[in-house]
C-alpha positions in Angstrom: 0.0 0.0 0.0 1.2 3.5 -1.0 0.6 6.4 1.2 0.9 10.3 0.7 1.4 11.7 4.1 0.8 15.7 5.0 1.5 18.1 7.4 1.5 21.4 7.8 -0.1 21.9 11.3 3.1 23.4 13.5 6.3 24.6 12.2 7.2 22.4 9.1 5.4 22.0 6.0 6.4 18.2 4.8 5.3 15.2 2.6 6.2 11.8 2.5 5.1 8.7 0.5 5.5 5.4 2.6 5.7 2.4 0.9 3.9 -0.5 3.1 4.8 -3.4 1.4 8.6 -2.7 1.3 8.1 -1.4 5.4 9.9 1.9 4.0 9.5 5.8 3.4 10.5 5.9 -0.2 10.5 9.7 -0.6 10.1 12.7 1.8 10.5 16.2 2.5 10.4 18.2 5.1 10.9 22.3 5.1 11.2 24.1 8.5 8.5 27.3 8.6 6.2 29.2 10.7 4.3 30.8 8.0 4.3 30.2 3.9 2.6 26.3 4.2 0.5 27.5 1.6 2.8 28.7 -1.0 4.9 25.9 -0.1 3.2 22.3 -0.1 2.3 21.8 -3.5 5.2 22.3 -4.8 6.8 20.5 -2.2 4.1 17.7 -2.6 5.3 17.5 -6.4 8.9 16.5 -5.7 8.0 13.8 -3.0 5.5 12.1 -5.8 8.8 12.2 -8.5 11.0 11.2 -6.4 9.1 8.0 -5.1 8.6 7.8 -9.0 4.6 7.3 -8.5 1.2 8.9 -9.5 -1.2 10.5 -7.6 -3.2 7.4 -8.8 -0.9 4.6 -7.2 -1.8 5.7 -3.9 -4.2 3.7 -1.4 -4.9 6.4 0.5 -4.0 10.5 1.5 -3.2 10.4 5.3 -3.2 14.5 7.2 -2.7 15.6 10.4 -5.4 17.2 11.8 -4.3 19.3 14.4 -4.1 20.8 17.0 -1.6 23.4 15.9 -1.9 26.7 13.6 -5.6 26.9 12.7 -4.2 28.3 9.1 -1.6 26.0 8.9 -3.5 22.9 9.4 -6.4 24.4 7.0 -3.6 24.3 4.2 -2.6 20.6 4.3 -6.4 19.7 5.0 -7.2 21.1 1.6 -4.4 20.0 0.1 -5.3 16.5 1.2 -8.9 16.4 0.5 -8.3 17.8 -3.2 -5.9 15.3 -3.7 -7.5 12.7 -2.6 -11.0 14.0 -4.5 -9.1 14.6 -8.1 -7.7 10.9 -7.3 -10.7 9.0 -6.0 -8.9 8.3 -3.0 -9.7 7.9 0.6 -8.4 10.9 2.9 -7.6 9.8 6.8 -6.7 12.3 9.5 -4.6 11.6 12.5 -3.9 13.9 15.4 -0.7 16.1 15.7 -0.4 14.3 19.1 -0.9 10.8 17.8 2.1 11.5 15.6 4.2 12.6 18.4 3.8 10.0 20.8 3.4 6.9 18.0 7.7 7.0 17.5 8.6 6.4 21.7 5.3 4.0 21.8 6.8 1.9 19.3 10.3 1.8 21.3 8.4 -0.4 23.5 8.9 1.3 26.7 7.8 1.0 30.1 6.9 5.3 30.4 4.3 6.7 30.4 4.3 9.5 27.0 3.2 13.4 27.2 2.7 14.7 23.8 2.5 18.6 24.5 2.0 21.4 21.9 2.5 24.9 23.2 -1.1 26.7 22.9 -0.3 30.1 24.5 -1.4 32.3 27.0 0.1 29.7 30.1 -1.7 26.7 28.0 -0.5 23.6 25.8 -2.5 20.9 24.1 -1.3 17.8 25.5 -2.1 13.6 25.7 -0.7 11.3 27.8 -0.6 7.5 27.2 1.5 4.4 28.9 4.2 2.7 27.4 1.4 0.8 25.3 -0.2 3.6 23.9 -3.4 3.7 26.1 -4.6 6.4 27.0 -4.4 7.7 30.4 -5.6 11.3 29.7 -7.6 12.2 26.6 -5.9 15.3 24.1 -7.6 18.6 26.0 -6.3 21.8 26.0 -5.2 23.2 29.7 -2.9 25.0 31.5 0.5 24.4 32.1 0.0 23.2 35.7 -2.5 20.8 35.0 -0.2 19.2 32.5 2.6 18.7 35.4 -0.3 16.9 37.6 1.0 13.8 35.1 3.7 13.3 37.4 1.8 11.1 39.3 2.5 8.5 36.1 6.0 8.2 37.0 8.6 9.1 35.2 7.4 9.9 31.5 9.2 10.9 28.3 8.1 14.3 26.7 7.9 15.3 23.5 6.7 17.8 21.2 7.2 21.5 20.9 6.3 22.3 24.2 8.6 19.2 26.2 11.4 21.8 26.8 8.2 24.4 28.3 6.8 21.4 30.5 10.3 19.9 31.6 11.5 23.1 33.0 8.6 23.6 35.2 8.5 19.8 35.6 7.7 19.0 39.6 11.4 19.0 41.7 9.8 16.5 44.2 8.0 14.2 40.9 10.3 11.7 39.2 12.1 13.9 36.4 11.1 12.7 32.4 13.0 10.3 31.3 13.1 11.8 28.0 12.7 15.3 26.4 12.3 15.6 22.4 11.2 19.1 21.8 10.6 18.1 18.4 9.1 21.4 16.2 6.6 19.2 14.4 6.0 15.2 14.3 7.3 13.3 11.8 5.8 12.9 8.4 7.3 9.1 8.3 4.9 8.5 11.3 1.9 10.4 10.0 2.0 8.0 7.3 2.2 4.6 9.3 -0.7 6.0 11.5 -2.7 6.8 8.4 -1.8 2.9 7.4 -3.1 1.7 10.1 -6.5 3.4 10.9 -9.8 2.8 8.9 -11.2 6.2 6.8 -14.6 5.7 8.2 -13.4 6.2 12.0 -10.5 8.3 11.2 -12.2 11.6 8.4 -10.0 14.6 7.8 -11.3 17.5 9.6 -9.9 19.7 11.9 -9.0 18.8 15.6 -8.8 22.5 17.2 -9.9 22.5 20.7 -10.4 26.0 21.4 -11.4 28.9 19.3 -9.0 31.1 17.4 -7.3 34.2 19.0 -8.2 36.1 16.6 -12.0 37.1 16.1 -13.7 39.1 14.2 -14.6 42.4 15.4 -18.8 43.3 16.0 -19.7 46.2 14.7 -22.2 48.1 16.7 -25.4 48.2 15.1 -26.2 51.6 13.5 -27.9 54.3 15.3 -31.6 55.0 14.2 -32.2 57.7 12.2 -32.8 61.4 13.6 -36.1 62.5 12.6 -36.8 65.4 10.7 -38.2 68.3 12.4 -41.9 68.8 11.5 -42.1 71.6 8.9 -44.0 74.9 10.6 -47.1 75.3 10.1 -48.5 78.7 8.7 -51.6 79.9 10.2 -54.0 81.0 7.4 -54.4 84.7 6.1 -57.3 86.6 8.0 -59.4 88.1 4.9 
């Protein structure tokens, strides 16, 4: 089975074609960046396709990341994806940006517990924790910093995303320290595509994972002021003959 993976939800924009059968990425790409996804990935998405030497039409199946991260960011490889996968005829799956950070350590086979954490801002980070299995032992939430650090009471846990280096320098001096921090700026597309291998399109569709509403908002206009009325024109008494 050949898979086109994307994602653009943090600070990369990369693509990557993984090649089930052989157990192998054949081709990827990955370009470090905050801003310019959009100008970026199809071009990018291009060169991964002729260098694995395939056709949009080879594939099995798109695989995305969903998010959380940049809401513009992760708009551009959900599009991306979808009209791939539309022009194509081929199914579209969406994993998590946490999934993809903690499915690398969970596949080491370790006995820690694993805290995915993306920084979210004002004191907060998306985070996930599972065991050395990959169960989960807290579902992917958005809260502050100090509820994150509660995880302590799993033992001694490996951290990783781009908020590890955030959580392991506030990390509890009486807790077990992490046994690992990988403040990694964005997962790899290698495992975005082995997750997207392994989940079924009907439980797993591409749409957005954000969490909590954007910064940003528009602003309300107040509404307009009713209009003054017109004074009533004067009335002139009638001439006395």
């Amino acid at each position: 089975m050949l898979i086109l993976a994307i994602d653009t939800a943090l600070d990369a924009c990369a693509a990557g074609v993984l090649d089930t059968r052989a157990a192998r990425v054949v081709a990827h790409e990955a370009l470090a960046m905050q801003r310019g996804h959009a100008e970026a990935l199809m071009p990018l998405i291009a060169r991964v396709m002729e260098a694995a030497g395939i056709d949009f039409k080879d594939l099995a199946r798109i695989a995305v990341t969903t998010g959380p991260g940049s809401f513009t960011g992760l708009r551009v490889a959900l599009s991306a994806a979808r009209g791939i996968g539309l022009a194509a005829g081929k199914p579209v799956v969406g994993l998590t940006t946490l999934a993809a950070y903690t499915a690398p350590i969970v596949a080491e086979d370790g006995d820690n517990p694993v805290i995915a954490a993306i920084d979210a801002r004002h004191g907060q980070v998306y985070y996930q924790v599972v065991d050395g299995n990959g169960a989960t032992l807290v579902s992917p939430r958005v809260a502050p910093i100090e509820e994150v650090l509660e995880a302590a009471r799993f033992g001694s846990p490996c951290l990783v995303g781009n908020a590890a280096a955030i959580l392991a320098e506030r990390w509890p001096k009486d807790a077990p320290r992490p046994a690992r921090v990988d403040p990694q700026p964005a997962p790899d597309v290698a495992w975005v595509a082995w997750l997207g291998a392994a989940v079924r399109p009907e439980t797993a569709p591409p749409r957005p994972t954000y969490m909590r509403a954007p910064d940003a908002k528009p602003s309300v206009m107040a509404p307009p002021a009713p209009p003054t009325p017109e004074p009533a024109a004067a009335q002139t008494p009638p001439a006395v003959p």
